[in-house]
TINUSE-658289 format. One record per residue: residue in three letters; x, y, z of N, C-alpha, C in turn. Coordinates in steps of 0.2 Angstrom, whole numbers, plus 2048, in hexadecimal, padded with zeros to 3 digits. Layout:
! TINUSE-658289
ALAXYZXYZXYZ/...
END
This chain:
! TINUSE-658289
UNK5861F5C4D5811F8C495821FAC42/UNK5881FAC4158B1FBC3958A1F7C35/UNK58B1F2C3958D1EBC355841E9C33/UNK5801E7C385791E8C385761EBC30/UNK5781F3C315731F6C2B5781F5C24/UNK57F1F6C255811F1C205801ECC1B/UNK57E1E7C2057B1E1C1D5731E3C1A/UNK56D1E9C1E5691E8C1D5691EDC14/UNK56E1F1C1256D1F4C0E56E1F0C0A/UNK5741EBC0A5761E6C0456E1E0C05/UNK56B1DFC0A5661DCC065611DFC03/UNK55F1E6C0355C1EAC0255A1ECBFA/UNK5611EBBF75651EEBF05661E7BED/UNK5651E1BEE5671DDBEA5641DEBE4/UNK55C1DBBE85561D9BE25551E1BDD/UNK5521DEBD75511E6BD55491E2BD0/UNK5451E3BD35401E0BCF53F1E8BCB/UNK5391E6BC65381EBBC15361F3BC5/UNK5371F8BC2537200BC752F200BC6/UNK52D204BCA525207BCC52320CBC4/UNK51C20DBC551C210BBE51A217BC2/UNK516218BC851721FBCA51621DBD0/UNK514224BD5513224BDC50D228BDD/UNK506223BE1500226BE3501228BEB/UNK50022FBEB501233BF34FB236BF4/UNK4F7233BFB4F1238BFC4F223DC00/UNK4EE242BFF4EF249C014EA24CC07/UNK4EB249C0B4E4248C134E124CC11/UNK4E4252C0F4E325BC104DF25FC0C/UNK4E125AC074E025EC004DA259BFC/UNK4D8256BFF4D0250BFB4D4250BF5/UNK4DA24CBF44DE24BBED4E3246BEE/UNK4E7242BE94EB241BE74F1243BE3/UNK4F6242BE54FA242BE14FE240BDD/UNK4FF23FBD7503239BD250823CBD1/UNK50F238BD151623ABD1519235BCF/UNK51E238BCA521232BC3528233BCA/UNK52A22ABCB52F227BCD53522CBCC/UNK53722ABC653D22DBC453E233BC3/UNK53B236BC153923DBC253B242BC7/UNK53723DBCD535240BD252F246BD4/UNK52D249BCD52624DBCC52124BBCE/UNK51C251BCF513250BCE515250BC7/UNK50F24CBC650D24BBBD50424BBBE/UNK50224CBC44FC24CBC34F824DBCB/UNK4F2250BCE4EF250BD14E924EBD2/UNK4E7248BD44E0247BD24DA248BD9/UNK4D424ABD84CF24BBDC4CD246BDF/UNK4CC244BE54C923CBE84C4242BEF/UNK4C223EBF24BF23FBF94C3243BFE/UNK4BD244C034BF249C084C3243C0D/UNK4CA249C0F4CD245C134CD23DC12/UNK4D223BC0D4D6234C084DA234C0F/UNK4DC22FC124E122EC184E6228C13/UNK4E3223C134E321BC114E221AC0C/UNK4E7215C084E4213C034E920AC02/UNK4E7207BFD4E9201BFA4E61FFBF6/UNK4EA1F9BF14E81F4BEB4E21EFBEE/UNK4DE1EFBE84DA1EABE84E01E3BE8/UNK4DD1DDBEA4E21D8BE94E31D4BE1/UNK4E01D8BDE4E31D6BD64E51DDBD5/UNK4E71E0BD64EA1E5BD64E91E9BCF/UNK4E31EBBCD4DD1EEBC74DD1F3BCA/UNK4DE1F6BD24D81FBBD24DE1FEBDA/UNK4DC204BDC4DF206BE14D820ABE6/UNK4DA206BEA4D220BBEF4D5211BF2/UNK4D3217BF34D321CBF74CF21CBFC/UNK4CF21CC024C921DC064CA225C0A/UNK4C2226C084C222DC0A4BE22FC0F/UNK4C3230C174BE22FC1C4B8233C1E/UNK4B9238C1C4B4240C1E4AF23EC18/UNK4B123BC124AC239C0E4A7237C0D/UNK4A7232C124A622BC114A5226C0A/UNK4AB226C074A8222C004B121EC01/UNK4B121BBFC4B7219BF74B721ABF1/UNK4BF21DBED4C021DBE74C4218BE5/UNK4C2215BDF4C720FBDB4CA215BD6/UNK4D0215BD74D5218BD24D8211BCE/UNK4DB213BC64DE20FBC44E5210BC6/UNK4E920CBC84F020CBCB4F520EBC8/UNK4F620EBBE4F9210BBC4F9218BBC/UNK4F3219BB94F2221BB64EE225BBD/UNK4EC221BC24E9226BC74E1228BC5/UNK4E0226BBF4DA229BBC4D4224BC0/UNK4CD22ABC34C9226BC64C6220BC2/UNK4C4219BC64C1214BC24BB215BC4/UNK4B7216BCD4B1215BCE4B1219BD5/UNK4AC21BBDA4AA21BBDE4A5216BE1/UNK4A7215BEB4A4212BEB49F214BF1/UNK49C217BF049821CBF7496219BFE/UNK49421CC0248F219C09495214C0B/UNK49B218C0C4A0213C0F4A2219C16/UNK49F216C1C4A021BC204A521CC23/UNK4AB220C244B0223C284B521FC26/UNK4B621DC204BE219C1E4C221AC20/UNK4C521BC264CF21EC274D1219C25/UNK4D2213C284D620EC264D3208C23/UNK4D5205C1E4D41FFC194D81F9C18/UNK4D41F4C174D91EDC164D41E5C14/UNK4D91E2C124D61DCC0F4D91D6C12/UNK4D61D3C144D91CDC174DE1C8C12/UNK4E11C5C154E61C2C114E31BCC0C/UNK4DC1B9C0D4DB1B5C0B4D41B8C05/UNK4D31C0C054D11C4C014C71C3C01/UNK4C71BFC074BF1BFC094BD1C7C0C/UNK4C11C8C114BF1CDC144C21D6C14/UNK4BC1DBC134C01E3C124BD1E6C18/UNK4C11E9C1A4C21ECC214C41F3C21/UNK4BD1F7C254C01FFC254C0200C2B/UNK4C3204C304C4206C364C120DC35/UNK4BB210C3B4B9216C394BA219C40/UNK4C021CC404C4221C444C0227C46/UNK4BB229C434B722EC464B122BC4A/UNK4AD225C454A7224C494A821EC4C/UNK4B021CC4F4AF217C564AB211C51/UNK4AD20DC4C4AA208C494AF204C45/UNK4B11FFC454B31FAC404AE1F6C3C/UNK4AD1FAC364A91F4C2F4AD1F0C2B/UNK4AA1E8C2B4AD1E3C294A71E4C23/UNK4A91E0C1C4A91DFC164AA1D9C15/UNK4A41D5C104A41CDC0C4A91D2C06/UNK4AD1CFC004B11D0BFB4B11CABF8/UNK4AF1CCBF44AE1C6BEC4B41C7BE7/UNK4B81CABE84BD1CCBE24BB1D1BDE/UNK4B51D5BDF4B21DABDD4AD1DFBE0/UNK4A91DCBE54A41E0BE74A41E0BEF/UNK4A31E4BF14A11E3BFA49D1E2BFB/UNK4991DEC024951E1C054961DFC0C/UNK4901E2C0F4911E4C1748E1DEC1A/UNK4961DDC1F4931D5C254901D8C2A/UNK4941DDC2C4921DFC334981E7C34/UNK4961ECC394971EEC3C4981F2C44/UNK49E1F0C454A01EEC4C4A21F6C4F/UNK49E1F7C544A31FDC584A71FBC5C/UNK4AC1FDC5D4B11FEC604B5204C61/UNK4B4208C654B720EC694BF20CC6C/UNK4C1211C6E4C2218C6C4C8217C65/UNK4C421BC5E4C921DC594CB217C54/UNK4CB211C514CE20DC504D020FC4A/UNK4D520DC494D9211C464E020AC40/UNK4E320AC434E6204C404E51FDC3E/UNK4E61F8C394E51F2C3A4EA1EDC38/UNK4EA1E7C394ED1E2C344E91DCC36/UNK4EB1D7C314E61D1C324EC1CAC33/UNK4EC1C5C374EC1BEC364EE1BCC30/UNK4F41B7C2F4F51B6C294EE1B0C29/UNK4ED1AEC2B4E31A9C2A4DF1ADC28/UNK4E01B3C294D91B7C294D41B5C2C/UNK4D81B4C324D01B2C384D01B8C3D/UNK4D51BBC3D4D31C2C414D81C7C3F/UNK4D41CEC404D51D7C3F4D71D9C43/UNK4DE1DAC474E01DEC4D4DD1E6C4B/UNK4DC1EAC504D91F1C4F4DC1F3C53/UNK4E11F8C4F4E11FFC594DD204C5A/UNK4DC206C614D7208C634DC20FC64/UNK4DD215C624E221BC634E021DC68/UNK4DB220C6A4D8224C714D9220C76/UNK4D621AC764D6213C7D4DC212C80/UNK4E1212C7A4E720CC7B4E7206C79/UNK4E3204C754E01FCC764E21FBC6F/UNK4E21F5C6F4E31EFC674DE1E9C6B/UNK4DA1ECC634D21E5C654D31DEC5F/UNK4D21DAC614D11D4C5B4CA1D3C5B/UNK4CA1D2C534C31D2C4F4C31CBC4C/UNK4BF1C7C4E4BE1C1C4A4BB1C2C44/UNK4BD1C0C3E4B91C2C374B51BEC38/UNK4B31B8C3B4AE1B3C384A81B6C3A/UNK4A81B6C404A31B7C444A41C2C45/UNK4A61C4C404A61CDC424A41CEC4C/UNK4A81CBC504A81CDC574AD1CEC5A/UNK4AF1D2C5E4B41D4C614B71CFC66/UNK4BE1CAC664C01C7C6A4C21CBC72/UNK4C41CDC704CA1D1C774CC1D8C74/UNK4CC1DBC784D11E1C774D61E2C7E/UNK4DC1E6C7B4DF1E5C824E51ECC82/UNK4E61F0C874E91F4C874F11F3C83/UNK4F21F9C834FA1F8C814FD1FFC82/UNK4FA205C834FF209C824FB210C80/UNK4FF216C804FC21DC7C4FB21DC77/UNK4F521EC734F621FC6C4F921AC67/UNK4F5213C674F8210C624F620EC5C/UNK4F9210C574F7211C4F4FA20BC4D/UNK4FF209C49503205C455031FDC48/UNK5001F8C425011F2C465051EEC40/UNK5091E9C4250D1E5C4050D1DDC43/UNK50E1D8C3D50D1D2C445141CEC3E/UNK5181CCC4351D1C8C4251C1C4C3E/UNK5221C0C3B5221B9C3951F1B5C3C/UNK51B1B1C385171ACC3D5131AEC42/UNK5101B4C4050A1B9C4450D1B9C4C/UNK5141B7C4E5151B6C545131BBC5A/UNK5161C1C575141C8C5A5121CAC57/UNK50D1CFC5C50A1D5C5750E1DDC5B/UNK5121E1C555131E5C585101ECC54/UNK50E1F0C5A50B1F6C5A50E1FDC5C/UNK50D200C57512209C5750E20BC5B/UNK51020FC63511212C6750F21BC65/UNK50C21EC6250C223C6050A228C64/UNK508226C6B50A22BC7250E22BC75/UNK515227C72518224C76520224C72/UNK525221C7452C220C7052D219C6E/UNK529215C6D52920EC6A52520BC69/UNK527203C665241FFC635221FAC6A/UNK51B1F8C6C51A1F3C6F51A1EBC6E/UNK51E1E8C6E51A1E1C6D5151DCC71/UNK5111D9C6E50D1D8C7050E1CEC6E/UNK50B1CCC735081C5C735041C5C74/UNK4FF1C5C6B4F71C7C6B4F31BFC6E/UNK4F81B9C6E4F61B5C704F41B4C77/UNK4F71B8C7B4F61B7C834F21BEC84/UNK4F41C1C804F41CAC834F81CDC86/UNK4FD1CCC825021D2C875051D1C86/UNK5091D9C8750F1DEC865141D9C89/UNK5191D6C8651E1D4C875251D7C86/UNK5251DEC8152B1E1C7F5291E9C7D/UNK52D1ECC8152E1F2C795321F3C78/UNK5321F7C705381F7C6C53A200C6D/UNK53F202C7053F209C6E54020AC69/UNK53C210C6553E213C5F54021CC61/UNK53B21FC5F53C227C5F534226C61/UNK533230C6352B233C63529230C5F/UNK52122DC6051C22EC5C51C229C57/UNK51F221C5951E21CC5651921CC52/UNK51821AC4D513219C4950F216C43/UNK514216C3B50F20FC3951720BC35/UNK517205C33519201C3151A201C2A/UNK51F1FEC275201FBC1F5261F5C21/UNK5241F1C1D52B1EBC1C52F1ECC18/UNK5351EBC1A53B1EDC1553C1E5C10/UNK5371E2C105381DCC0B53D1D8C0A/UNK53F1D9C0E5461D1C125441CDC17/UNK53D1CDC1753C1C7C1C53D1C9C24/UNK5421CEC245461CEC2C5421D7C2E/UNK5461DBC295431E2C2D53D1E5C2B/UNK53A1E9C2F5361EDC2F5361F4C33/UNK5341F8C2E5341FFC3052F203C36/UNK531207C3A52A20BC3C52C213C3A/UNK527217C3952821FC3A527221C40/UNK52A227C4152A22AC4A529233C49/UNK521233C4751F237C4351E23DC4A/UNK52123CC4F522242C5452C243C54/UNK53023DC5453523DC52539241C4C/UNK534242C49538241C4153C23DC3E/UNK53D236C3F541230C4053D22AC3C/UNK540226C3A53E21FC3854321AC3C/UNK53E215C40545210C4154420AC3D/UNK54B205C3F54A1FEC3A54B1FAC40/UNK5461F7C405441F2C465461EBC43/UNK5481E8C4754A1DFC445441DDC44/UNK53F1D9C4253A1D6C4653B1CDC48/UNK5421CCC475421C6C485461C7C53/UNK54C1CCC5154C1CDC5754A1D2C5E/UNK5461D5C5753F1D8C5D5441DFC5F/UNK54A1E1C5B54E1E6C5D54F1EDC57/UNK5511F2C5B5501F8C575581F7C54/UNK55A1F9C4E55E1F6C4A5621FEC46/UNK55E201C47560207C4255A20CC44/UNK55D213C41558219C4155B21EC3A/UNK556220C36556223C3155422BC35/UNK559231C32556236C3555623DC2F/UNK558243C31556248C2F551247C29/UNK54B248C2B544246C2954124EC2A/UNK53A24EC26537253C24532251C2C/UNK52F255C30527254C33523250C33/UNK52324AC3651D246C3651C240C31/UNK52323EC2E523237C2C51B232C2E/UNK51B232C2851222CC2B516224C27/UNK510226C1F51121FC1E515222C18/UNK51821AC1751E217C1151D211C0D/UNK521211C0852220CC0352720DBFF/UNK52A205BFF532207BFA531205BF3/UNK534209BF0535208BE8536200BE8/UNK5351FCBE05341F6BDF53A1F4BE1/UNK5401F6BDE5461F5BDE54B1F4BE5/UNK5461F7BEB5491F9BF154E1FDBF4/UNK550203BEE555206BF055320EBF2/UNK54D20DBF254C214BF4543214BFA/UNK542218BFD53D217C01537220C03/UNK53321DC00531226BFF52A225C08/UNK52B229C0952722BC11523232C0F/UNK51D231C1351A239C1251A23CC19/UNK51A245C1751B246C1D515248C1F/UNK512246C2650C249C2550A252C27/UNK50F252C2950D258C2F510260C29/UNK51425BC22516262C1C513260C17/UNK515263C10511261C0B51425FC07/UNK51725AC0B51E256C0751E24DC06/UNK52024BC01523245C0052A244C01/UNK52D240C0453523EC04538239C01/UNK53F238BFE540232BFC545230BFF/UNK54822AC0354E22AC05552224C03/UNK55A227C0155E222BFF56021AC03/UNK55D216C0255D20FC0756420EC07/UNK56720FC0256E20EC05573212C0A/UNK572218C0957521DC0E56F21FC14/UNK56721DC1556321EC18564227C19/UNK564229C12565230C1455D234C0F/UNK559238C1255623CC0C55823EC09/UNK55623CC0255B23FBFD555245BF8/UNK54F244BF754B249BF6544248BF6/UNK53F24EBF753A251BFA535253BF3/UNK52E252BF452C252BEF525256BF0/UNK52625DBEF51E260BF151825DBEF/UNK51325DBF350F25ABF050925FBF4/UNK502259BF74FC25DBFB4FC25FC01/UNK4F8260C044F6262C0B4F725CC11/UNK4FB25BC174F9253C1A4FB24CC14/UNK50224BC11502244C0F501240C13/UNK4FE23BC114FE235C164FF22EC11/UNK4F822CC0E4F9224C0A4FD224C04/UNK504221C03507222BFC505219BFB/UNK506219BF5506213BEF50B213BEA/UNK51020DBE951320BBE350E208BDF/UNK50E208BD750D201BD45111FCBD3/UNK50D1F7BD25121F1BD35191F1BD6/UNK5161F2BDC51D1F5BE451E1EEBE6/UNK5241F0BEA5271EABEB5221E5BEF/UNK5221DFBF151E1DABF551F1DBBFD/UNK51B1DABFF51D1DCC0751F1D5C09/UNK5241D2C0D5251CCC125251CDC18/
END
């Protein structure tokens, strides 16, 4: 196991691409934002967006940063540098979760209260509506096919992960997996799709091609969402009932490591540009964390709003 995170830390720290210019964290709780200078480690700013922000990402020219505000129903485009708003964009029904297809046709919201997944045409600029799809119970997560021919969705309440065919907006299959599954990941070569367990102490793998559970991965309580450590090989999950992060290999499908003494409810994450440090929000305090990728130790904590949940680098590291 030494040897393992050893290796994972030297490739971790090689690269050192240019540093982020701040850090965007939504504040579920607080219908806000918070802007926090890197180096620093400070708020420098708290900016106003929608009721309950859960989720957020870059547009794929990376001008604009969406907020989705799901009690709102709207999205905010913030500018990425300053956080300052650029636009709203209203009568977007129950946005929790958001995303863009790999090929940038299609924008994708999951509406986690009203049991609905809406698909969205994208011109590089504007939306509009294909089609939307109910799907029950909660859906909640997503990720796309590197063809962007299909949206896996979990389904939290059900236990289910559904395939959504974008061409045709209609539901392939759905298929059990487990308690509460939130967090999806699909392998090199979309071979597996694995999905965080958040009723549960692990990672499922799935062979969305047959349908079926062929492995789990133990982690800790309350499996949950995903980041790539950017080497190709690992990827992270939070274990947001654990207070725990493990580092999963996804080549050999094995738990590799565990990061610990953690704040409450570890959700989402993203690593500085440079890859030497990794900031997680905790959901369940009012805190931001940063942990040293090299000694995998929290090294410090950043007050912020009520419920963090969505954080953003600028020009942050590239996911593999």
């Amino acid at each position: 196991m030494r040897t393992v995170l050893a290796a994972l830390v030297f490739v971790l720290t090689v690269q050192a691409p240019a540093r982020a210019e701040n850090v965007i964290v939504l504040n579920s709780g607080d219908a806000s934002a918070s802007l926090i200078d890197e180096v620093s480690q400070k708020v420098v700013d708290t900016v106003p967006v929608g009721k309950e922000p859960h989720h957020l990402m870059a547009t794929p020219d990376n001008q604009s940063l969406i907020v989705a505000n799901s009690v709102g129903n709207n999205l905010v485009f913030l500018d990425p540098r300053s956080g300052k708003v650029q636009r709203w964009l209203s009568d977007i029904e129950d946005p929790y979760q958001l995303g863009f297809s790999n090929d940038r046709k299609w924008f994708v919201t999951n509406g986690l209260r009203l049991d609905r997944v809406d698909i969205y045409h994208y011109d590089g600029k504007d939306f509009s509506l294909a089609k939307r799809v109910p799907l029950s119970a909660m859906p909640s997560h997503m990720t796309f096919t590197s063809d962007s021919k299909i949206v896996f969705v979990t389904l939290q309440e059900s236990g289910e992960v559904a395939a959504i065919d974008l061409a045709t907006q209609s539901v392939l299959w759905k298929m059990p997996v487990g308690r509460a599954p939130a967090g999806l990941w699909l392998t090199s070569g979309d071979k597996y799709l694995l999905v965080g367990m958040t009723g549960a102490d692990y990672v499922a793998v799935v062979d969305w091609r047959v349908r079926k559970v062929v492995k789990t991965i133990h982690t800790d309580k309350g499996a949950h969402n995903f980041r790539s450590l950017a080497d190709g090989q690992h990827v992270l999950v939070t274990n947001r009932v654990g207070n725990t992060i493990s580092i999963l290999d996804q080549n050999t499908l094995m738990n590799v490591g565990t990061i610990t003494g953690l704040l409450p409810g570890p959700d989402d994450m993203e690593l500085t540009p440079d890859r030497r440090y990794l900031w997680v929000t905790f959901r369940f305090t009012r805190y931001v964390g940063v942990i040293d990728m090299k000694t995998l130790k929290l090294v410090n904590t950043v007050k912020i709003g009520k419920s963090p949940h969505g954080i953003y680098f600028y020009n942050r590291a590239p996911l593999l």
